[in-house]
Each structure stands twice: as structure tokens, then as C-alpha cells.
C-alpha positions, -999 to 999 in steps of 0.1 A, spaced: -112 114 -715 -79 88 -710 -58 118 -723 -75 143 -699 -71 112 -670 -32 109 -679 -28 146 -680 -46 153 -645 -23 124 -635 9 137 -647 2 174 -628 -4 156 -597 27 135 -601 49 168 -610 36 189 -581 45 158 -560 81 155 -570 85 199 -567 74 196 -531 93 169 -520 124 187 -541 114 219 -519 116 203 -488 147 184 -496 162 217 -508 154 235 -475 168 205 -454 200 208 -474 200 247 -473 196 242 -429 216 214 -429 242 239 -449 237 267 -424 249 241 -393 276 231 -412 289 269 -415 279 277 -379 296 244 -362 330 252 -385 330 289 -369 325 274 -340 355 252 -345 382 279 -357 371 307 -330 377 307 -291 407 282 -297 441 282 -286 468 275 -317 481 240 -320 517 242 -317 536 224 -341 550 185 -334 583 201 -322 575 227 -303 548 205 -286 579 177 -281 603 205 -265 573 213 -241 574 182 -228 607 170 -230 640 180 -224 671 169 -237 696 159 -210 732 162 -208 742 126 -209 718 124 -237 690 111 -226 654 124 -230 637 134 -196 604 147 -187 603 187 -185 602 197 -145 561 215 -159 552 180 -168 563 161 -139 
């Protein structure tokens, strides 16, 4: 009867664990499928970043006395 008891026990306990490792593997496998979704999002429908220099010579020019000045589109 105590073996039976444990046995019955055990089943319950294993069935237990598989659910809750279903859900969690479904929450992971959603949670997965935003993660893909919100990075397309990110690398479509963007404008390039233009690189540290070319972003500097948008906005600054060099002057000829030397000096760094504000580009006339910025100001």
C-alpha cells in the first residue's frame, strides 16, 4: 500500500513539474517571438547613422582662421 501511496505520489509530482515546464516553455517561446519582432522593428523603417565624422562635418565647419563654427543648416 506505502509503495502504491509513494508511486501515486511521485506521478502527481512529475505531471506537476511537465506542466509548469510547458508553460514556462511557451512563455519563453512568446517571449522569443517579441524579441524577433521588436529587433525587425528596430533595423526597418530607419534612416542610416552616419558615422562620428560625417555626423561632426554636418554640424561643423572648419573656418579659415581655424576656428570651428556652427554649419549655416544648424544655426
Amino acid at each position: 500500500m506505502n509503495r502504491h501511496l509513494a508511486d501515486k505520489l511521485l506521478d502527481s509530482q512529475t505531471q506537476r513539474i511537465r506542466e509548469t515546464v510547458d508553460r514556462f516553455d511557451a512563455t519563453l517561446r512568446h517571449a522569443e517571438g517579441s524579441v524577433q519582432r521588436y529587433a525587425a522593428l528596430l533595423s526597418s523603417n530607419r534612416d542610416p547613422i552616419p558615422a562620428p565624422a560625417e555626423r561632426f562635418e554636418q554640424l561643423l565647419r572648419r573656418d579659415p582662421d581655424g576656428s570651428w563654427l556652427a554649419s549655416p543648416s544648424v544655426v
